[in-house]
PDB file with one MODEL, atoms N, CA, C and O in Angstrom:
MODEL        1
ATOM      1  N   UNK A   1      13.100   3.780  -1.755  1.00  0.00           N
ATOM      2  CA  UNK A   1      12.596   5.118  -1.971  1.00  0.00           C
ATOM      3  C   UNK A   1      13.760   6.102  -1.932  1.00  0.00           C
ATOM      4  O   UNK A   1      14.832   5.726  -1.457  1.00  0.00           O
ATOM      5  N   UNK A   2      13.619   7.293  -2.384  1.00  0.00           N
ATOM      6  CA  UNK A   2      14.326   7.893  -2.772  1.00  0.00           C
ATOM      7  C   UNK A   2      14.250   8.752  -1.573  1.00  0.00           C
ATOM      8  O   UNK A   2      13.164   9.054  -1.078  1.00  0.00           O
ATOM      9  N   UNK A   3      15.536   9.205  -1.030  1.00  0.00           N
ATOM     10  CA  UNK A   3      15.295  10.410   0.233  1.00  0.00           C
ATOM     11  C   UNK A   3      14.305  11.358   0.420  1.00  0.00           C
ATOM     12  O   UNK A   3      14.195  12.030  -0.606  1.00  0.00           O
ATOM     13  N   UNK A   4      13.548  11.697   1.276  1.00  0.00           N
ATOM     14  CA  UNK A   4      12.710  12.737   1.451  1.00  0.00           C
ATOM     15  C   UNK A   4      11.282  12.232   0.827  1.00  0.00           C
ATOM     16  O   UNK A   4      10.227  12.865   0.839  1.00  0.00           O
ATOM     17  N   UNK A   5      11.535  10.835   0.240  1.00  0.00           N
ATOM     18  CA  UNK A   5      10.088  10.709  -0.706  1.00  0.00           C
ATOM     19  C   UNK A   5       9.152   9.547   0.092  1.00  0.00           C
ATOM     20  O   UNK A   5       9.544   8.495   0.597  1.00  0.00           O
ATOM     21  N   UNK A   6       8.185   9.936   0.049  1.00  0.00           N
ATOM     22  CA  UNK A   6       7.352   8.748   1.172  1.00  0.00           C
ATOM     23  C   UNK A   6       6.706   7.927   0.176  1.00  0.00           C
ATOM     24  O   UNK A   6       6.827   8.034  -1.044  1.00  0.00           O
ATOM     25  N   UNK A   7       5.908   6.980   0.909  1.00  0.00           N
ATOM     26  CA  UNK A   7       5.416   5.647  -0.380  1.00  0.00           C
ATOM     27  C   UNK A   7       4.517   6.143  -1.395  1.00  0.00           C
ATOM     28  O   UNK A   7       4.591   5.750  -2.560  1.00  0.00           O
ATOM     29  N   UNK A   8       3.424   7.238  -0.883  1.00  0.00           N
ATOM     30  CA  UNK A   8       2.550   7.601  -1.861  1.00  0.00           C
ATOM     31  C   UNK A   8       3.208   8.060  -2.905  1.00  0.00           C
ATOM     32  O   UNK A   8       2.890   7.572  -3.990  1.00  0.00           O
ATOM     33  N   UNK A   9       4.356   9.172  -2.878  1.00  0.00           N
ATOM     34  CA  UNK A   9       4.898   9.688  -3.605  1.00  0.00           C
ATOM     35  C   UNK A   9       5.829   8.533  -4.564  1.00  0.00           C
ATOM     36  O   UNK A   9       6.005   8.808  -5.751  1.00  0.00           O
ATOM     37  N   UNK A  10       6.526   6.980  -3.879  1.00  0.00           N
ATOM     38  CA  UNK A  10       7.122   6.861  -4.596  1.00  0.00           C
ATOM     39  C   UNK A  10       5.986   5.927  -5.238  1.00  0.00           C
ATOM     40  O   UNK A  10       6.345   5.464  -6.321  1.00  0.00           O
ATOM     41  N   UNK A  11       4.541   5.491  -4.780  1.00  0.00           N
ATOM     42  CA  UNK A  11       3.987   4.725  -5.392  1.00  0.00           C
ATOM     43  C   UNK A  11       3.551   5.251  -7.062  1.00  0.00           C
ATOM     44  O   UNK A  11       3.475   4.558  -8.077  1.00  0.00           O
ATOM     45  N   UNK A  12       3.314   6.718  -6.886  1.00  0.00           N
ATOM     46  CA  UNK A  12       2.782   7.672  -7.818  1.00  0.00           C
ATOM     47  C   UNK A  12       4.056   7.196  -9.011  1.00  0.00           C
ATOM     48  O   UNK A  12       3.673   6.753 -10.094  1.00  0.00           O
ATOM     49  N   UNK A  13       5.172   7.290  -8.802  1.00  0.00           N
ATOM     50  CA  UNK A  13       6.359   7.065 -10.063  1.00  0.00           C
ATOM     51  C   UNK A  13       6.245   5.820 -10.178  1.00  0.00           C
ATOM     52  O   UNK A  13       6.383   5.588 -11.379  1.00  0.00           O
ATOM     53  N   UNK A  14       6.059   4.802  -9.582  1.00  0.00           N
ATOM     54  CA  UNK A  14       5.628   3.197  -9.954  1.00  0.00           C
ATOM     55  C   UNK A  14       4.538   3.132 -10.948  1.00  0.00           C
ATOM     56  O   UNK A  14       4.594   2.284 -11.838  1.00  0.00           O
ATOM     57  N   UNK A  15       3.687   3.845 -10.880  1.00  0.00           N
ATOM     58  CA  UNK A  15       1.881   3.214 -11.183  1.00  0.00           C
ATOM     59  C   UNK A  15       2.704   4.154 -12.712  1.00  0.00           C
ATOM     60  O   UNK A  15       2.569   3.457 -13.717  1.00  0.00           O
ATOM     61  N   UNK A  16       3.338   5.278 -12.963  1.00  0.00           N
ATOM     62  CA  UNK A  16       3.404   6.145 -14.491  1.00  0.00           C
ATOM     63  C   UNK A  16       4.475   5.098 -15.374  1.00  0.00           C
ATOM     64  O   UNK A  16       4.590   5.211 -16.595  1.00  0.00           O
ATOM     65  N   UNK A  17       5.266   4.028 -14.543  1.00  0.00           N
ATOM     66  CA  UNK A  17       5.988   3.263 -15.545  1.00  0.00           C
ATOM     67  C   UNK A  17       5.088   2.213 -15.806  1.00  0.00           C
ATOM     68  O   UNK A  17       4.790   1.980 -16.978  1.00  0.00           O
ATOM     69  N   UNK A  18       4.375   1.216 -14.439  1.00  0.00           N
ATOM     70  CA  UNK A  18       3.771   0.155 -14.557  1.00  0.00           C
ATOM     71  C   UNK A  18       2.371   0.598 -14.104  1.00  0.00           C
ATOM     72  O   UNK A  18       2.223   0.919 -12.925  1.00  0.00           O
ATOM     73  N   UNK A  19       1.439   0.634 -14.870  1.00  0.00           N
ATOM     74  CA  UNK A  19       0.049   0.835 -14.546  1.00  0.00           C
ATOM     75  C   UNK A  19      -0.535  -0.269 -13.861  1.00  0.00           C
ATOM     76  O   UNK A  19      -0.045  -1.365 -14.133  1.00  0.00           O
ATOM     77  N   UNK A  20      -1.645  -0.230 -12.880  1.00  0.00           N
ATOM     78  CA  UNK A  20      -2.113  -1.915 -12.356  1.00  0.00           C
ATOM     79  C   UNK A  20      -1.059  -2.085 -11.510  1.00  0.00           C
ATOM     80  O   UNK A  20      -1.201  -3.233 -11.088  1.00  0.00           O
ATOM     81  N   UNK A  21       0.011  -1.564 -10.968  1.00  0.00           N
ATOM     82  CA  UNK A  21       0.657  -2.137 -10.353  1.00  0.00           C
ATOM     83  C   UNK A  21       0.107  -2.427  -8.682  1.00  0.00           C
ATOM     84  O   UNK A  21      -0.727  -1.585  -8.352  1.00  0.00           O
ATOM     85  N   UNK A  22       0.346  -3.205  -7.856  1.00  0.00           N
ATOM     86  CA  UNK A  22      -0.735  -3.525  -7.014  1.00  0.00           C
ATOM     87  C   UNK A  22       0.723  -2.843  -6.012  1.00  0.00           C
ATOM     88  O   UNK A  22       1.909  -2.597  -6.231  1.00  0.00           O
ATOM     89  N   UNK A  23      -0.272  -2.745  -4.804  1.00  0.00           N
ATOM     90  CA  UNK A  23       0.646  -2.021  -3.672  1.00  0.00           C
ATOM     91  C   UNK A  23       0.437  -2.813  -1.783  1.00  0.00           C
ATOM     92  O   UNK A  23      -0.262  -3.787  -1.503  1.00  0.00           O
ATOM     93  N   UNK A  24       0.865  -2.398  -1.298  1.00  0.00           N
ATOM     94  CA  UNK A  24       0.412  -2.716   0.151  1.00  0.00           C
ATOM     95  C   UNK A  24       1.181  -1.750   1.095  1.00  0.00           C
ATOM     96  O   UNK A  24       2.406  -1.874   1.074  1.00  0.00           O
ATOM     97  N   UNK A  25       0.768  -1.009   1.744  1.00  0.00           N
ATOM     98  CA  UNK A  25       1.228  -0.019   2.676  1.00  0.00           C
ATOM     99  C   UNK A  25       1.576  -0.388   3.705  1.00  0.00           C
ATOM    100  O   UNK A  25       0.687  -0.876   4.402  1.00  0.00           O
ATOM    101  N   UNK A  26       2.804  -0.347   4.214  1.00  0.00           N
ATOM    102  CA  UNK A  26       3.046  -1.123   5.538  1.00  0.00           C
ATOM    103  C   UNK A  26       3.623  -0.404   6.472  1.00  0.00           C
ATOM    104  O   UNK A  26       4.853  -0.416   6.426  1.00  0.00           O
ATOM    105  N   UNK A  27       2.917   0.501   7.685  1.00  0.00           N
ATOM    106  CA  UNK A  27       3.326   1.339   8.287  1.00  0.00           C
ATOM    107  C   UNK A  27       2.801   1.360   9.535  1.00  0.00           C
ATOM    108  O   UNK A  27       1.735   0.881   9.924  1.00  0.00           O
ATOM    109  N   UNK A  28       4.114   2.297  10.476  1.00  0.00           N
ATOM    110  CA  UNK A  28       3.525   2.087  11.909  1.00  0.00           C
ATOM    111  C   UNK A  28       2.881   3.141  12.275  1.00  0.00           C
ATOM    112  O   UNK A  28       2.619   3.305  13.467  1.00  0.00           O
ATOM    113  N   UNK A  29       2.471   4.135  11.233  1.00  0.00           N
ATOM    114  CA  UNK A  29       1.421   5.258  11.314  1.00  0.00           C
ATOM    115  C   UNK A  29       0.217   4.909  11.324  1.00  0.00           C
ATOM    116  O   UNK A  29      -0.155   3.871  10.776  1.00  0.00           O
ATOM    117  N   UNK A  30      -0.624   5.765  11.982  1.00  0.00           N
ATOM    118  CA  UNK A  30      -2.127   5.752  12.133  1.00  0.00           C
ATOM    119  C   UNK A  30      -2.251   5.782  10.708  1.00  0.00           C
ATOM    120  O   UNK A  30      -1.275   6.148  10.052  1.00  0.00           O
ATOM    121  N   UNK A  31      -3.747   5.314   9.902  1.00  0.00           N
ATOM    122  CA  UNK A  31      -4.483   5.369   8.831  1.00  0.00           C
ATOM    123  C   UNK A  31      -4.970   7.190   8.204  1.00  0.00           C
ATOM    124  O   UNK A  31      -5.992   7.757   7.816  1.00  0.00           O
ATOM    125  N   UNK A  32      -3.311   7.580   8.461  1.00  0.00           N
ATOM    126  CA  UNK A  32      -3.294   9.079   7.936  1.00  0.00           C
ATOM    127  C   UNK A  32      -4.105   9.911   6.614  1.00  0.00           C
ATOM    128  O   UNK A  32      -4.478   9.160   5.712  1.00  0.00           O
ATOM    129  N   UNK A  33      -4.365  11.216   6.458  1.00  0.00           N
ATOM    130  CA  UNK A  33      -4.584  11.593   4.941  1.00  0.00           C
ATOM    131  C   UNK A  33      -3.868  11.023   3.874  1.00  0.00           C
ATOM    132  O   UNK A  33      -4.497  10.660   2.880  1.00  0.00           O
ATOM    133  N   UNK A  34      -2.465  10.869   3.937  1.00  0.00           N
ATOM    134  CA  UNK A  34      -1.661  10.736   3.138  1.00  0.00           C
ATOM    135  C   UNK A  34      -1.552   9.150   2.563  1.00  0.00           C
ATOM    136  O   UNK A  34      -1.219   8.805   1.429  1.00  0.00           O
ATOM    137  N   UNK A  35      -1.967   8.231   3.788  1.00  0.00           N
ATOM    138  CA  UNK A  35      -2.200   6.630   3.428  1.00  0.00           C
ATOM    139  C   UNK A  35      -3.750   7.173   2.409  1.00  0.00           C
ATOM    140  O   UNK A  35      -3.713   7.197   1.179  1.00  0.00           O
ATOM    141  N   UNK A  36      -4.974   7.555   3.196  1.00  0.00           N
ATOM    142  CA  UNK A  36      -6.222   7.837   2.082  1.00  0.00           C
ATOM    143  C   UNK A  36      -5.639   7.813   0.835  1.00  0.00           C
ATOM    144  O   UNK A  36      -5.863   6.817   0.147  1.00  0.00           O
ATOM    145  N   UNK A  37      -4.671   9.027   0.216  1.00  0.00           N
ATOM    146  CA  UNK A  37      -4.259   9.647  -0.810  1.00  0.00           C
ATOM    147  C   UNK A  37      -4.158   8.833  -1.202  1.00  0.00           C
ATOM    148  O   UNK A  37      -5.146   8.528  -1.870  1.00  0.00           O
ATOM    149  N   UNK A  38      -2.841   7.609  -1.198  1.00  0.00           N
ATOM    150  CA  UNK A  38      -2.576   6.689  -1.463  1.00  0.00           C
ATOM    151  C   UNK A  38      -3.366   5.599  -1.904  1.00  0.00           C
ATOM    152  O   UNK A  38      -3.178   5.178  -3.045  1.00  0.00           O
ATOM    153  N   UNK A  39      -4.293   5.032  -1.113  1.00  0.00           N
ATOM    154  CA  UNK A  39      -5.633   4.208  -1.080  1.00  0.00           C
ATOM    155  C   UNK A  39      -6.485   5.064  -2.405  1.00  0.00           C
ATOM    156  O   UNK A  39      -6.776   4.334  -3.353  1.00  0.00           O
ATOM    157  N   UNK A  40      -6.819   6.268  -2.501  1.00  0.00           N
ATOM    158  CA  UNK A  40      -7.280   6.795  -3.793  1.00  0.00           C
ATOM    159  C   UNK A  40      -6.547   6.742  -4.952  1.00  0.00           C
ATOM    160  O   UNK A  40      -7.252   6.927  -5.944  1.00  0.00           O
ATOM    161  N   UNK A  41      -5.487   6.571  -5.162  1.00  0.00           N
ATOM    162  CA  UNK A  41      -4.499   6.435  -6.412  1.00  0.00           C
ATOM    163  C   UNK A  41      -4.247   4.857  -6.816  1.00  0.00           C
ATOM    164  O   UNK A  41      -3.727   4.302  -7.784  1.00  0.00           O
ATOM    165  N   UNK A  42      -4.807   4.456  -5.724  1.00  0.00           N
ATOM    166  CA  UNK A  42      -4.900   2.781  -6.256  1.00  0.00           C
ATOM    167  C   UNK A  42      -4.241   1.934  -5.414  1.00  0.00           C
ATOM    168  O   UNK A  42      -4.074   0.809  -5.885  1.00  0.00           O
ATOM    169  N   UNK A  43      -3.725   2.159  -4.089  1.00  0.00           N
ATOM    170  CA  UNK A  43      -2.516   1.029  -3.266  1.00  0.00           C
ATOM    171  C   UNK A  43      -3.790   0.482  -2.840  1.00  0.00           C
ATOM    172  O   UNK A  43      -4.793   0.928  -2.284  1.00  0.00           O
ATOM    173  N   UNK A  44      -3.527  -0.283  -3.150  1.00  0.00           N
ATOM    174  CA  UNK A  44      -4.146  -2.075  -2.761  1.00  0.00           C
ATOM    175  C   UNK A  44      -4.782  -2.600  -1.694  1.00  0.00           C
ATOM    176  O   UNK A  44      -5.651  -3.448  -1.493  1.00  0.00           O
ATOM    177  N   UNK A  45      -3.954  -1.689  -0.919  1.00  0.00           N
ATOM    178  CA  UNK A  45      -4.132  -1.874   1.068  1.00  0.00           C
ATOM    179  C   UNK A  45      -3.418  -1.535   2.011  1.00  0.00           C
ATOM    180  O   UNK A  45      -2.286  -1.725   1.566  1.00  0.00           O
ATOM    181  N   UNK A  46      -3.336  -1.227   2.836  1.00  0.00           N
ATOM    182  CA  UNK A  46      -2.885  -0.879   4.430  1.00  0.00           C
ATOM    183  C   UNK A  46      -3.059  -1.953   6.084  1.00  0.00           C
ATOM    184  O   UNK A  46      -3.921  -2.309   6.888  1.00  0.00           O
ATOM    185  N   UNK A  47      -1.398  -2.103   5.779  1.00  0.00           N
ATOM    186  CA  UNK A  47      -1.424  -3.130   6.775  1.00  0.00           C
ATOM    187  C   UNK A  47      -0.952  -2.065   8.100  1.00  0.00           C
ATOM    188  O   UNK A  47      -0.597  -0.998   7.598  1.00  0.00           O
ATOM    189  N   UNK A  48      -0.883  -2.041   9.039  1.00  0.00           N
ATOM    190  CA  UNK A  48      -0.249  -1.362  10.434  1.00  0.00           C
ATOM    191  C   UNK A  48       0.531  -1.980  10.549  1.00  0.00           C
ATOM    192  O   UNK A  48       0.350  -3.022   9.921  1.00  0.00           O
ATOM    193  N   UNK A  49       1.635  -1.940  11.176  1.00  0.00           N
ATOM    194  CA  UNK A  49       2.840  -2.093  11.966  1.00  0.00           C
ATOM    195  C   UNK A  49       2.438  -2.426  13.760  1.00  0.00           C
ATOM    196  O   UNK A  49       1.568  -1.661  14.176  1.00  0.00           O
ATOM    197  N   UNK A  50       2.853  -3.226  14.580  1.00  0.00           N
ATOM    198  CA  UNK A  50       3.570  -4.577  14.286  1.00  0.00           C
ATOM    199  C   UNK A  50       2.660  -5.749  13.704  1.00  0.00           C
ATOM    200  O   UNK A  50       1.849  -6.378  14.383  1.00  0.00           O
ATOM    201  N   UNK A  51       2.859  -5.909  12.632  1.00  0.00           N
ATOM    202  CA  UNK A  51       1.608  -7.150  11.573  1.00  0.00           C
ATOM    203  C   UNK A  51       2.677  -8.433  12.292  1.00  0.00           C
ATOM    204  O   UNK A  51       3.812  -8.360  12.764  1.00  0.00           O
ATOM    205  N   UNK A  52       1.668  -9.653  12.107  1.00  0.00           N
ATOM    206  CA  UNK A  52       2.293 -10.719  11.784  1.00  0.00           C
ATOM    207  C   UNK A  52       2.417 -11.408  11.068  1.00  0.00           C
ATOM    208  O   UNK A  52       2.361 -10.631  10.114  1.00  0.00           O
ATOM    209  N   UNK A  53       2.639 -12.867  10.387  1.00  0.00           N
ATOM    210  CA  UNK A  53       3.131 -13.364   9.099  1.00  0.00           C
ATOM    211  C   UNK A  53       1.331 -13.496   8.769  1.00  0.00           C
ATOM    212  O   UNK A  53       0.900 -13.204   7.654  1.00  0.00           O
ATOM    213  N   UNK A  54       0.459 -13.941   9.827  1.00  0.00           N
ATOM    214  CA  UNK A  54      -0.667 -14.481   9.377  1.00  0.00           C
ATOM    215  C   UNK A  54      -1.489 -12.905   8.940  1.00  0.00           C
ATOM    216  O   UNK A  54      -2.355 -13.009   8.072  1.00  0.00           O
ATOM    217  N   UNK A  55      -1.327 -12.023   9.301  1.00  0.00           N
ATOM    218  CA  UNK A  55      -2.097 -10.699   9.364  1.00  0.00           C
ATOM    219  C   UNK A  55      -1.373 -10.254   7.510  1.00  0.00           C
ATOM    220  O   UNK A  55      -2.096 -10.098   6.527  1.00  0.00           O
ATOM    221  N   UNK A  56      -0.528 -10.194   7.510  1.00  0.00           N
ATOM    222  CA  UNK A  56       0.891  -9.665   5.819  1.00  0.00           C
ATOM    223  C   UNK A  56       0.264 -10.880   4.748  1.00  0.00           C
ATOM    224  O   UNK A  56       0.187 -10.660   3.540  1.00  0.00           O
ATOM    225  N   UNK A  57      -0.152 -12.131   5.337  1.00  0.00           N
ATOM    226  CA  UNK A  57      -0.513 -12.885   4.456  1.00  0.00           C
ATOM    227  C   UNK A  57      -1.685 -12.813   3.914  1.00  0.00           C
ATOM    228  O   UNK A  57      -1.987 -12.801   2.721  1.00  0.00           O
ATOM    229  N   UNK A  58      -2.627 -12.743   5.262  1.00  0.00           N
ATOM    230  CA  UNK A  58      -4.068 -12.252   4.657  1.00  0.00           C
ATOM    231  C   UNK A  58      -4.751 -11.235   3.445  1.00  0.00           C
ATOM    232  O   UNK A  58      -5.593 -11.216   2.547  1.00  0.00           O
ATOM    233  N   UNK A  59      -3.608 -10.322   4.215  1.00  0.00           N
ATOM    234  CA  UNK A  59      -3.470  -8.806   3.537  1.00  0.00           C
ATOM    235  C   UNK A  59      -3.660  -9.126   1.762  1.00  0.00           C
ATOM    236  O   UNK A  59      -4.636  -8.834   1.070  1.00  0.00           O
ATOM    237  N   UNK A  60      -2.129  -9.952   1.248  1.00  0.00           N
ATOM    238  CA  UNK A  60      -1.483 -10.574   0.134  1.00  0.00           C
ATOM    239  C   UNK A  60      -2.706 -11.114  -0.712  1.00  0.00           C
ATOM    240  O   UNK A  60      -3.052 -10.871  -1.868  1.00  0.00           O
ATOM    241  N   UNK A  61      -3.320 -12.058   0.418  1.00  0.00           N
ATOM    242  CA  UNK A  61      -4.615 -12.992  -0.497  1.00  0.00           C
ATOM    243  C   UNK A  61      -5.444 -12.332  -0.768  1.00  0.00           C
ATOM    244  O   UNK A  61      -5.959 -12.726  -1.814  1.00  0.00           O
ATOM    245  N   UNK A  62      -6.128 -11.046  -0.188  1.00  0.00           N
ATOM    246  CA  UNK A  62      -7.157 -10.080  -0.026  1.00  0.00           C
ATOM    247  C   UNK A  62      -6.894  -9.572  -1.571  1.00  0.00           C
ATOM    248  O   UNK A  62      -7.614  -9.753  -2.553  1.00  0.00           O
ATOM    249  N   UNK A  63      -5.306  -8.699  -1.451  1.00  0.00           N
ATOM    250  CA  UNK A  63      -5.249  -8.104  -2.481  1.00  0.00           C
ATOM    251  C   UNK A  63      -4.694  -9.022  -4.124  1.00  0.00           C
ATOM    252  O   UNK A  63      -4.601  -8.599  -5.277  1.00  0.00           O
ATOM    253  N   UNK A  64      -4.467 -10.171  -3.619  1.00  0.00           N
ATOM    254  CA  UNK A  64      -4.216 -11.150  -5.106  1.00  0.00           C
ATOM    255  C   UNK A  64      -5.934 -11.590  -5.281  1.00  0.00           C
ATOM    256  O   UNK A  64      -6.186 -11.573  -6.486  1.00  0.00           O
ATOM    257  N   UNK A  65      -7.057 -11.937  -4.538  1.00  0.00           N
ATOM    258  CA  UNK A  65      -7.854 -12.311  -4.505  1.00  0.00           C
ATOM    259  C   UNK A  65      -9.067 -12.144  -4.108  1.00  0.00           C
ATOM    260  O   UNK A  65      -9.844 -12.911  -3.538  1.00  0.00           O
ATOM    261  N   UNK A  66      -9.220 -10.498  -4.643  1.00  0.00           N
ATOM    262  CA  UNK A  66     -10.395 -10.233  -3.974  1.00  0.00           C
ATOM    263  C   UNK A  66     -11.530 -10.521  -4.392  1.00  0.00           C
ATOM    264  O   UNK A  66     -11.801 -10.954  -5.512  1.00  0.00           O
ATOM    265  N   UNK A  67     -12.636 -10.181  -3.064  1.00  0.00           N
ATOM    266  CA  UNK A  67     -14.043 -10.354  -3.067  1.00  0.00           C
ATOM    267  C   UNK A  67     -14.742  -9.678  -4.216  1.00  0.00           C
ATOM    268  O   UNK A  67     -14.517  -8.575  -4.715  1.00  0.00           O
ATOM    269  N   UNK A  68     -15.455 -10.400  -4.459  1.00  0.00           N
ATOM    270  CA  UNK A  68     -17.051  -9.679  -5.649  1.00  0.00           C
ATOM    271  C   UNK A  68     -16.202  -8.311  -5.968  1.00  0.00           C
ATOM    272  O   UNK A  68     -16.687  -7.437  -6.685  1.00  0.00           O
TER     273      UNK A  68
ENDMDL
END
């Protein structure tokens, strides 16, 4: 990311080159407005901080393989 720019913001310049692009939020912030924002523009999911390999993996299959 680019200085001063947080994920939503840099997810927003990802999704205008590659549309569909899938995301996963990985932060040691509470489930803020700004993660929502994010979650409304299309990121994929929100993992918390400290995750473990089995919690990052789940996450992965959820969002390569989701439900109905």
């Amino acid at each position: 990311m680019d200085p001063g720019m947080n994920g939503r913001q840099t997810f927003k310049q990802i999704i205008a080159l590659h549309p569909g692009q899938k995301a996963l939020i990985v932060s040691g912030f509470s489930k803020d407005e700004e993660v929502q924002r994010a979650l409304r523009m299309g990121v994929s999911g929100y993992l918390q901080k400290p995750y473990t390999l089995h919690s990052l993996g789940k996450a992965l299959f959820e969002i390569f393989h989701p439900r109905g």
